[in-house]
Backbone as CSV, one residue per row, in Angstrom:
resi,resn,N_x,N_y,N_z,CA_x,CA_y,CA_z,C_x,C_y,C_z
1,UNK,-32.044,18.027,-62.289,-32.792,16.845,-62.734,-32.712,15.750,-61.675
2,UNK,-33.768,15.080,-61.060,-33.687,13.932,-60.100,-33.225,12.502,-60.722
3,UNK,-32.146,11.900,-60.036,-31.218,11.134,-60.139,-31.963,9.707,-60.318
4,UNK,-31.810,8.530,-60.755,-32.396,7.214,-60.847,-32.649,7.004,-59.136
5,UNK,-31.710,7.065,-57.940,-32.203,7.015,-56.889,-32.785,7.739,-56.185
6,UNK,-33.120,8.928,-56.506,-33.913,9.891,-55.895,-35.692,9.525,-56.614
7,UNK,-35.364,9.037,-57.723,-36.713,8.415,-58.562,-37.278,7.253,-57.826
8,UNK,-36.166,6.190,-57.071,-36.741,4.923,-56.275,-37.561,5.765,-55.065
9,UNK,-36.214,6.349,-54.625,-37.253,7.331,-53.268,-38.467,7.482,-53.356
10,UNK,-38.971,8.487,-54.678,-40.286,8.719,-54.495,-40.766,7.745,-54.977
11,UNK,-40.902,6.754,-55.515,-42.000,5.880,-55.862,-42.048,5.053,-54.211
12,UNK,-41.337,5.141,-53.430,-41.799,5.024,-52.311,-42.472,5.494,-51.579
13,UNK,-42.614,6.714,-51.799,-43.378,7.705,-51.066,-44.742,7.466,-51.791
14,UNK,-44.585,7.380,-53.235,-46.090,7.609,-53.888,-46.717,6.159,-53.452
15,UNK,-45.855,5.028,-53.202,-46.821,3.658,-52.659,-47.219,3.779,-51.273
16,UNK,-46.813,4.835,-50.591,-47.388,4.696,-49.225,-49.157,4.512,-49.216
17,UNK,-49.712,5.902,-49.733,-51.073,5.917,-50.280,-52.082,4.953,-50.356
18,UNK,-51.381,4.018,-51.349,-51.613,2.997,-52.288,-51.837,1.614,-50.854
19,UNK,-50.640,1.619,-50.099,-50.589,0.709,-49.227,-51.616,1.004,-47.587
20,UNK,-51.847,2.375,-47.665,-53.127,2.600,-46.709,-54.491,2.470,-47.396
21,UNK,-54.467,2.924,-48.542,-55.734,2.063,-49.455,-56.293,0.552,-49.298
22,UNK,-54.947,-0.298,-49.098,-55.242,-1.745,-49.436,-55.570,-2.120,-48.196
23,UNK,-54.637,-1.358,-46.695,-55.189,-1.625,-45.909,-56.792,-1.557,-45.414
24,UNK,-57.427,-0.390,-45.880,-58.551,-0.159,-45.537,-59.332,-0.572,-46.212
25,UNK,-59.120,-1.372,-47.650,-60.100,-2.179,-47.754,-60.105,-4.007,-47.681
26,UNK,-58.995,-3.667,-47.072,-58.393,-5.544,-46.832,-59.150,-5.575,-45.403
27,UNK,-59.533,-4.719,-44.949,-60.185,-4.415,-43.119,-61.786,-4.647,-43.458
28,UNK,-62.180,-4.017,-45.009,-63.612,-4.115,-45.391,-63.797,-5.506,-45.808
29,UNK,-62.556,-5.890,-46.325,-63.306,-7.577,-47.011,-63.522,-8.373,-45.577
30,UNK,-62.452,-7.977,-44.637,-62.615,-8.871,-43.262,-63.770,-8.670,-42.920
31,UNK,-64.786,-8.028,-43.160,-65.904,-7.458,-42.316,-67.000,-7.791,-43.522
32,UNK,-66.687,-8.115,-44.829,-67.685,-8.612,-45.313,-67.314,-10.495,-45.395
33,UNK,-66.690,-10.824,-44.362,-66.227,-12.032,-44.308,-65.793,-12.807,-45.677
34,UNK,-65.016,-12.276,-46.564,-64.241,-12.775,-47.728,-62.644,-13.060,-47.043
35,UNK,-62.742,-14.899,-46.979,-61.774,-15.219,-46.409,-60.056,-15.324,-46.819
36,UNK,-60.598,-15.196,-48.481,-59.445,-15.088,-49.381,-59.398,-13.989,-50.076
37,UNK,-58.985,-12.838,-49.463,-59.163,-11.125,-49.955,-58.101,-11.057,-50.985
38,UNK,-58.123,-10.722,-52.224,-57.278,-10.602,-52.970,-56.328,-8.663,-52.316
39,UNK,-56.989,-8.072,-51.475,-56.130,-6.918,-51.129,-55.131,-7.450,-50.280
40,UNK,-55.337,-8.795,-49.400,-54.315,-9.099,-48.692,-53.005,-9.277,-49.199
41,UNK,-53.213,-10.013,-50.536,-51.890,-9.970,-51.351,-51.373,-9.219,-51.636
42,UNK,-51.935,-8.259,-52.264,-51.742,-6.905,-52.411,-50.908,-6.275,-52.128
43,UNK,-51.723,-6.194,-50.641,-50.991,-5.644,-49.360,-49.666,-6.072,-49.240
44,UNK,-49.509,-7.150,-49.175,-47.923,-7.752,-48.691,-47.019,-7.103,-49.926
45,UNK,-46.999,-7.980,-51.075,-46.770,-7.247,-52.625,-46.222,-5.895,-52.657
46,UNK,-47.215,-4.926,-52.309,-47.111,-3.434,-52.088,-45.869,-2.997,-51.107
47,UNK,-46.287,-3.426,-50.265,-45.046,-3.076,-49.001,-43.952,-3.707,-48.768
48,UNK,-43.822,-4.869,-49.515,-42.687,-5.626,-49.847,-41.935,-4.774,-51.064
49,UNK,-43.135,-4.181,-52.141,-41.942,-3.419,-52.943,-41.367,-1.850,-52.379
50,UNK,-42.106,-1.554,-51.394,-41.911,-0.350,-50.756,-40.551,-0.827,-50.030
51,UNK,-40.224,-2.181,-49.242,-39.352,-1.874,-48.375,-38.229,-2.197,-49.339
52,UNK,-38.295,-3.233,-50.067,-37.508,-3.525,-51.141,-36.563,-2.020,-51.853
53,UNK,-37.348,-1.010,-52.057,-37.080,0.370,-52.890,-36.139,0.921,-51.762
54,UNK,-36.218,0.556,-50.459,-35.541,1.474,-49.539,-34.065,0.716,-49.150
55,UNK,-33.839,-0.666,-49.627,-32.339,-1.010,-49.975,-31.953,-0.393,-51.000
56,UNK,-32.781,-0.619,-53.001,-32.295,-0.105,-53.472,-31.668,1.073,-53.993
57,UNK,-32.751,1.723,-53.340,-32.152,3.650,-54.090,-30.492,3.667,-53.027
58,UNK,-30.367,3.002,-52.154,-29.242,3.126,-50.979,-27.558,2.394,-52.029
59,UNK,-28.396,1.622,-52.620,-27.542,0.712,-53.411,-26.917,1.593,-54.712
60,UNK,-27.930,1.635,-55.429,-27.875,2.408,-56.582,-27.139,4.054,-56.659
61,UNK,-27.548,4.270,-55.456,-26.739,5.716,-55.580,-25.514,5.588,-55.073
62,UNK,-24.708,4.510,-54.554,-23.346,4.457,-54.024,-22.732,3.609,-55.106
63,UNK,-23.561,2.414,-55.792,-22.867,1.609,-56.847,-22.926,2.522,-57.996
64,UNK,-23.731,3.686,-58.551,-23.624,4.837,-59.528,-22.588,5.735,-59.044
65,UNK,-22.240,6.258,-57.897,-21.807,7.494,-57.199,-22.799,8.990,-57.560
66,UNK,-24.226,7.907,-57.199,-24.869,9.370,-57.944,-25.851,10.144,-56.536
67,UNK,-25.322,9.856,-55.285,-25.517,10.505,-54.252,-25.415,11.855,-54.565
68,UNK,-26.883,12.401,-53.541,-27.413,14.089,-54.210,-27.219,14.292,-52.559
69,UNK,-27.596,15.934,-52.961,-28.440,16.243,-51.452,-29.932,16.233,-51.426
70,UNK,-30.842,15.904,-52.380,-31.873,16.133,-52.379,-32.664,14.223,-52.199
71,UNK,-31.401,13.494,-52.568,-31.628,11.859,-52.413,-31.390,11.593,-50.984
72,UNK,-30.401,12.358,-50.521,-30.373,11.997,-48.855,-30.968,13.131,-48.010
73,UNK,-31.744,13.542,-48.966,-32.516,14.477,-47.444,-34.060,13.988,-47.897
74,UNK,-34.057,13.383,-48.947,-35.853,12.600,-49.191,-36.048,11.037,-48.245
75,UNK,-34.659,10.436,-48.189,-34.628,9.092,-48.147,-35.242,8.758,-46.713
76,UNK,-34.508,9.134,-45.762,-35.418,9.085,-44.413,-36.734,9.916,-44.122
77,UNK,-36.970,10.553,-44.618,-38.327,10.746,-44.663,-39.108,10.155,-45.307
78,UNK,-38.829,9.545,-46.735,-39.647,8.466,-47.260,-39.825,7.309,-46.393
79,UNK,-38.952,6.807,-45.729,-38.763,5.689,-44.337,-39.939,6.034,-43.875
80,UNK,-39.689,7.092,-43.116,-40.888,7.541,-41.679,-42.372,7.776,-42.627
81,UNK,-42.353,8.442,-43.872,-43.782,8.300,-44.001,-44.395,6.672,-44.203
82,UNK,-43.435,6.111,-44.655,-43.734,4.922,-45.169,-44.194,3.486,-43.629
83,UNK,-43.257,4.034,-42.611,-43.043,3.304,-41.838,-44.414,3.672,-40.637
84,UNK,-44.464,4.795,-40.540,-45.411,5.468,-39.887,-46.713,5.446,-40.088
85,UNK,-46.897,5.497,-41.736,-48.275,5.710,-42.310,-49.072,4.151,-42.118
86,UNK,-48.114,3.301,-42.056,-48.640,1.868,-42.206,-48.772,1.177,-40.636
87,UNK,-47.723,2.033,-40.006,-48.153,1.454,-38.458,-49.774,1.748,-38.021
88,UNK,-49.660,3.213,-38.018,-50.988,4.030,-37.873,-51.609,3.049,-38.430
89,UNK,-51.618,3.248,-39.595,-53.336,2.304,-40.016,-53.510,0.649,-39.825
90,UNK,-52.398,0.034,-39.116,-52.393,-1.081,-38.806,-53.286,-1.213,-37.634
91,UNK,-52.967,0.254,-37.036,-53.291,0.244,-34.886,-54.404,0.613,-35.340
92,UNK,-55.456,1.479,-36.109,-56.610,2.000,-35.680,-57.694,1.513,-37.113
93,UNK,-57.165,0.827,-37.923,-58.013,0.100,-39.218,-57.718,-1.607,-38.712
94,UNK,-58.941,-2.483,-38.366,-58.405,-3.719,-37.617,-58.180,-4.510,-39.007
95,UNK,-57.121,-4.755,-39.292,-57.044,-6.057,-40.153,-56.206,-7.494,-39.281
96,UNK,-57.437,-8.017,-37.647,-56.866,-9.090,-37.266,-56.195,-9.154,-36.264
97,UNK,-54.920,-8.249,-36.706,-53.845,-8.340,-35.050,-53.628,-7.033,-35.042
98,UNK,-54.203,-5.767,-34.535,-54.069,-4.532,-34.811,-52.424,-4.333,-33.877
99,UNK,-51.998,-3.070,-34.011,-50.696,-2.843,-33.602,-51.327,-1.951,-32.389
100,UNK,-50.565,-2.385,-30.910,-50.934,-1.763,-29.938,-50.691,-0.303,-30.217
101,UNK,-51.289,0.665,-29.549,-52.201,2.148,-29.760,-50.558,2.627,-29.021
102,UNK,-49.929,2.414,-27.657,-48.831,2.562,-26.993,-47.548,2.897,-28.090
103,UNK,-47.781,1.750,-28.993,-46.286,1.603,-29.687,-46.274,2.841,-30.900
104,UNK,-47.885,2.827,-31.634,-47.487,3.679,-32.367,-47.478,5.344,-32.079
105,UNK,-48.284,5.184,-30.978,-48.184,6.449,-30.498,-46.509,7.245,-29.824
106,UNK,-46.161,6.535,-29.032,-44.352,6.330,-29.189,-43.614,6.649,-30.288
107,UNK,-43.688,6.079,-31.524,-42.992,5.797,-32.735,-43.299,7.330,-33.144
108,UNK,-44.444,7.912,-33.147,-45.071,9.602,-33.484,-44.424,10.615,-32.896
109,UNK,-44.174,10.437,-31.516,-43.346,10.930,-30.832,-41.950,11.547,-31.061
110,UNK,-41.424,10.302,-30.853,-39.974,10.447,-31.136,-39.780,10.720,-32.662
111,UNK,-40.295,10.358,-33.842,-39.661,11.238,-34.774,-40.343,12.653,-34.737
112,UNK,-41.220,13.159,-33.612,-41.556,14.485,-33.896,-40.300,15.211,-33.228
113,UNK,-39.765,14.500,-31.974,-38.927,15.044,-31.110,-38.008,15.078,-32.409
114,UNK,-37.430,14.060,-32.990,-36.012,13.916,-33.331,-36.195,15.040,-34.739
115,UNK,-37.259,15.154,-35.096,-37.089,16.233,-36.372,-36.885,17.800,-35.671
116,UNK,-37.707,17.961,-34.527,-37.736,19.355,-34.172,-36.309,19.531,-33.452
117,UNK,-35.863,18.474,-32.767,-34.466,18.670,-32.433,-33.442,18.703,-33.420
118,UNK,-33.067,18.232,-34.887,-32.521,18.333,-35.708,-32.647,20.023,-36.705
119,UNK,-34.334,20.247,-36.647,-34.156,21.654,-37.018,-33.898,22.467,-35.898
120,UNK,-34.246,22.305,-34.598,-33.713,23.533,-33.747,-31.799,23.584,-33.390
121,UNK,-31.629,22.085,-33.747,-29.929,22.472,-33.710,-29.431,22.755,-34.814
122,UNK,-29.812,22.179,-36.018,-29.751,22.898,-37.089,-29.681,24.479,-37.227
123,UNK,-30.572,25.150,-37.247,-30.551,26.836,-36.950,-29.885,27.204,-35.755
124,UNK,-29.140,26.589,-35.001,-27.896,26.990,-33.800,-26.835,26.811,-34.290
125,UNK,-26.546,25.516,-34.822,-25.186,25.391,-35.672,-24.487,25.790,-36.625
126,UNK,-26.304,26.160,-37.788,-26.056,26.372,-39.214,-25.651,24.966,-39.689
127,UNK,-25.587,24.220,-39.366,-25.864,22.471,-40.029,-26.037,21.169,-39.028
128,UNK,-25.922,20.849,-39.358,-26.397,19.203,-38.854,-26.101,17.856,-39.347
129,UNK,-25.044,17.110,-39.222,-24.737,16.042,-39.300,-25.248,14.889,-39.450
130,UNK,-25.962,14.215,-39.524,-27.256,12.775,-38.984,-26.489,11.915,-39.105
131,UNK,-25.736,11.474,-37.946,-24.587,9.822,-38.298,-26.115,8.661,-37.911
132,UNK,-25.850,7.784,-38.889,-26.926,6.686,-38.554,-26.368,5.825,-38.117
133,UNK,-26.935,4.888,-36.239,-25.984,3.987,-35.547,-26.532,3.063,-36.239
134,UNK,-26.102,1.600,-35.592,-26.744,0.124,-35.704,-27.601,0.021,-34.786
135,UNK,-28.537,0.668,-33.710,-28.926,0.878,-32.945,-30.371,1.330,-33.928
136,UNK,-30.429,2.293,-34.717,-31.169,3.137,-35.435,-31.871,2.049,-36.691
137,UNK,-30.749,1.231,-37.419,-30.361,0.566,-38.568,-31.504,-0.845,-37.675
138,UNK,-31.569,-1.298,-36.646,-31.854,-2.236,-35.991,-33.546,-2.031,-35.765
139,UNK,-33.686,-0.904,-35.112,-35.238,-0.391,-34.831,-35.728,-0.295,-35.778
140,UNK,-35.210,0.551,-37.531,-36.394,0.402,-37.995,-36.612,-1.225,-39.028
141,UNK,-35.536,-1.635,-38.859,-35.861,-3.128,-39.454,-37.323,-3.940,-38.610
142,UNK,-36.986,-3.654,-37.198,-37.893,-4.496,-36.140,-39.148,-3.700,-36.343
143,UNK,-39.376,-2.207,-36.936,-40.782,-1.689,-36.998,-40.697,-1.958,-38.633
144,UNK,-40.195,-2.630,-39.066,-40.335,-3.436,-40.295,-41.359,-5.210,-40.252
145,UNK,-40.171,-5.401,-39.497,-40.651,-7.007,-38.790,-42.099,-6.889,-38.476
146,UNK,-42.187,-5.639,-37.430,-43.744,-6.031,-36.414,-44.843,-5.758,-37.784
147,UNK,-44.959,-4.889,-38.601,-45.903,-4.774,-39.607,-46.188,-5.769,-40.169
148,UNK,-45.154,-6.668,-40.603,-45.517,-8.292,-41.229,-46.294,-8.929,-40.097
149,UNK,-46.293,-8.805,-38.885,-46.399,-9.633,-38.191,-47.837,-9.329,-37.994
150,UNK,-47.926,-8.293,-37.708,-49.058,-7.653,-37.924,-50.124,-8.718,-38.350
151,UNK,-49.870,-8.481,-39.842,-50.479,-8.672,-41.035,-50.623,-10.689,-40.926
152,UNK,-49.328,-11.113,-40.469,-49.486,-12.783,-40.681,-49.471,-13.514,-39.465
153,UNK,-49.562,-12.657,-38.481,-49.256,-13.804,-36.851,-50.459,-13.116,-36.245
154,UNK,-51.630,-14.470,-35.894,-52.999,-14.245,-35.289,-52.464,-14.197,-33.806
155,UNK,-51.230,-14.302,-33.085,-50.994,-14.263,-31.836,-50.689,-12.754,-31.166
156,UNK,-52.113,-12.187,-30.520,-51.505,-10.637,-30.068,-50.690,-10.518,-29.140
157,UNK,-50.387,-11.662,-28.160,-49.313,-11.535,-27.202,-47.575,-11.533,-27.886
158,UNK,-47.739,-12.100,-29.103,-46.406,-11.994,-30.040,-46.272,-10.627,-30.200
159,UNK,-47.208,-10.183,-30.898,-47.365,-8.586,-31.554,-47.019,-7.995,-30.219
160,UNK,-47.649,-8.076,-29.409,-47.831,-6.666,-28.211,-46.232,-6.680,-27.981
161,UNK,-45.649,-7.936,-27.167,-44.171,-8.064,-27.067,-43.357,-7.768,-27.897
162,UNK,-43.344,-7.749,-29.096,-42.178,-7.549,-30.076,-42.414,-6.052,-29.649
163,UNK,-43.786,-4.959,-30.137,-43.721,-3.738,-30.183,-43.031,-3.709,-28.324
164,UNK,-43.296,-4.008,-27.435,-42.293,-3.461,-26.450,-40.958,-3.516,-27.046
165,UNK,-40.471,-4.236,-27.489,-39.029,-4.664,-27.650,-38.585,-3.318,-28.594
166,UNK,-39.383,-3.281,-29.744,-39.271,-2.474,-30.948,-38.972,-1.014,-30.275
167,UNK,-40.263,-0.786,-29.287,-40.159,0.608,-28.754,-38.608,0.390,-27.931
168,UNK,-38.639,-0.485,-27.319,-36.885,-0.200,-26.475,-35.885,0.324,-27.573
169,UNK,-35.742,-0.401,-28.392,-34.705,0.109,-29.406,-34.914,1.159,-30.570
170,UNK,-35.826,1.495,-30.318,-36.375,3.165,-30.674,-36.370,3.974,-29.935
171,UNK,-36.577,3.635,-28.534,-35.962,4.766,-27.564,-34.493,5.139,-27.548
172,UNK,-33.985,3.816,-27.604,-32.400,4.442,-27.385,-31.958,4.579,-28.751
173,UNK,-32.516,4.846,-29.856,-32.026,5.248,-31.416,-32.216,6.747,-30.932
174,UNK,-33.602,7.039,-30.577,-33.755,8.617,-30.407,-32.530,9.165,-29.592
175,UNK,-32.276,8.533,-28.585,-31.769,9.417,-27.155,-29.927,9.845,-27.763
176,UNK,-29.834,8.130,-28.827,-28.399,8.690,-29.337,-28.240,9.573,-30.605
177,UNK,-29.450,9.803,-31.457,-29.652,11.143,-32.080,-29.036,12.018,-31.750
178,UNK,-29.961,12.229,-30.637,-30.620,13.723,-29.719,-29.213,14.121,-29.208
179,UNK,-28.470,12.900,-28.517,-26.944,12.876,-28.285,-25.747,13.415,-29.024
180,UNK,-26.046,12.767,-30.599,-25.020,13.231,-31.508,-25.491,14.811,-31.856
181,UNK,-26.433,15.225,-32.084,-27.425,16.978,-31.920,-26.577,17.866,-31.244
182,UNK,-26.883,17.146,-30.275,-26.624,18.135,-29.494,-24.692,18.499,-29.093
183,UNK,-24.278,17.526,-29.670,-22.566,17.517,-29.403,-21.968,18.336,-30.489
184,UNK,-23.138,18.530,-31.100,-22.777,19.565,-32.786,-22.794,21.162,-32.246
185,UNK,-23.167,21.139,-31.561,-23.942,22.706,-30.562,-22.691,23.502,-30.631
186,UNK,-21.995,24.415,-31.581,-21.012,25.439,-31.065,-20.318,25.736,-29.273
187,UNK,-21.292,25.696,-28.593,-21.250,26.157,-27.742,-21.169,24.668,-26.346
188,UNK,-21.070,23.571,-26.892,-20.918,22.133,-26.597,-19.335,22.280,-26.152
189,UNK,-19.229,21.611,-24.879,-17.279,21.686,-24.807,-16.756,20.137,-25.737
190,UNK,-17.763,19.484,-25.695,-17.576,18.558,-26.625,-17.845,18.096,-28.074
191,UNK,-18.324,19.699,-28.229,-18.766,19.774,-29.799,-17.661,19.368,-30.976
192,UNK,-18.198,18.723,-32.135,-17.706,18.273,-33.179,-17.796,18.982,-34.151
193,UNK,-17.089,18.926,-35.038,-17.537,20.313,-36.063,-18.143,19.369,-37.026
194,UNK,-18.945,20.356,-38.080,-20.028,19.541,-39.082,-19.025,19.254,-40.353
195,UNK,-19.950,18.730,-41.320,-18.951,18.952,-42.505,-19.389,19.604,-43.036
């Protein structure tokens, strides 16, 4: 039976949808020049309760002790669809200050790398560890940040700069992944054993 925080999880996942919806028609009211779009609210509303859900299920399942394996193997992937699905349609649906094409294309990247490297060391090890740094904890707050910003700062030289910044500390979240991965490797002289 799925746990009260494995239940926050997915209602995160099921608002992603919901929040590329509002985008694409908060992009149509801009274009039928309605200056006070009621999707804009929406919008914020929506993804404010999306990011909101991704403290609590974190909360709830450690203040319950009702941590699963099926709550921590949904939870970061609810992140990345959530985080991903809304960059994308920020960069290529214009609502205003679109998100440079560079950053999100980057952001696609590296979690394709970091998943295929987690299942290919995964099936070498027979498990896989995922320690999460402050490094990791930091990037996706800031690809948190730039989406608001997105959405409320008409300045694209703000936007473009933060996403450099954002991508720096998403590069080095990946590289110390890929790092801890690979130190799991049996065959690593510095390998760690899993739990």
């Amino acid at each position: 039976m799925i746990n009260l925080p494995t239940k926050i999880t997915v209602l995160r996942i099921l608002l992603t949808p919901i929040i590329f919806f509002l985008i694409f028609n908060y992009n149509q009211s801009i274009r039928d020049n309605f200056n006070q779009s009621p999707y804009f609210y929406l919008l914020l509303v929506t993804f404010s309760i999306a990011i909101i859900t991704d403290a609590l299920d974190g909360y709830v399942s450690r203040r319950l002790n009702l941590i699963s394996r099926i709550g921590t193997f949904l939870d970061p992937i609810a992140d990345k669809i959530l985080i991903f699905t809304t960059s994308a349609a920020l960069t290529f649906i214009d609502c205003g200050n679109p998100l440079p094409i560079y950053y999100t294309t980057l952001i696609f990247a590296r979690e394709i790398i970091q998943i295929s490297g987690a299942i290919a060391i995964g099936s070498i090890a027979g498990d896989i560890e995922i320690k999460h740094h402050i490094i990791g904890k930091v990037a996706t707050m800031m690809q948190v940040i730039i989406i608001y910003g997105s959405l409320l700062i008409r300045s694209e030289s703000v936007v473009f700069y933060f996403s450099a910044l954002t991508s720096f500390f998403s590069i080095g979240a990946a590289i110390l992944y890929i790092y801890n991965g690979l130190i799991q490797l049996p065959n690593n002289p510095n390998a760690v054993p899993t739990k």
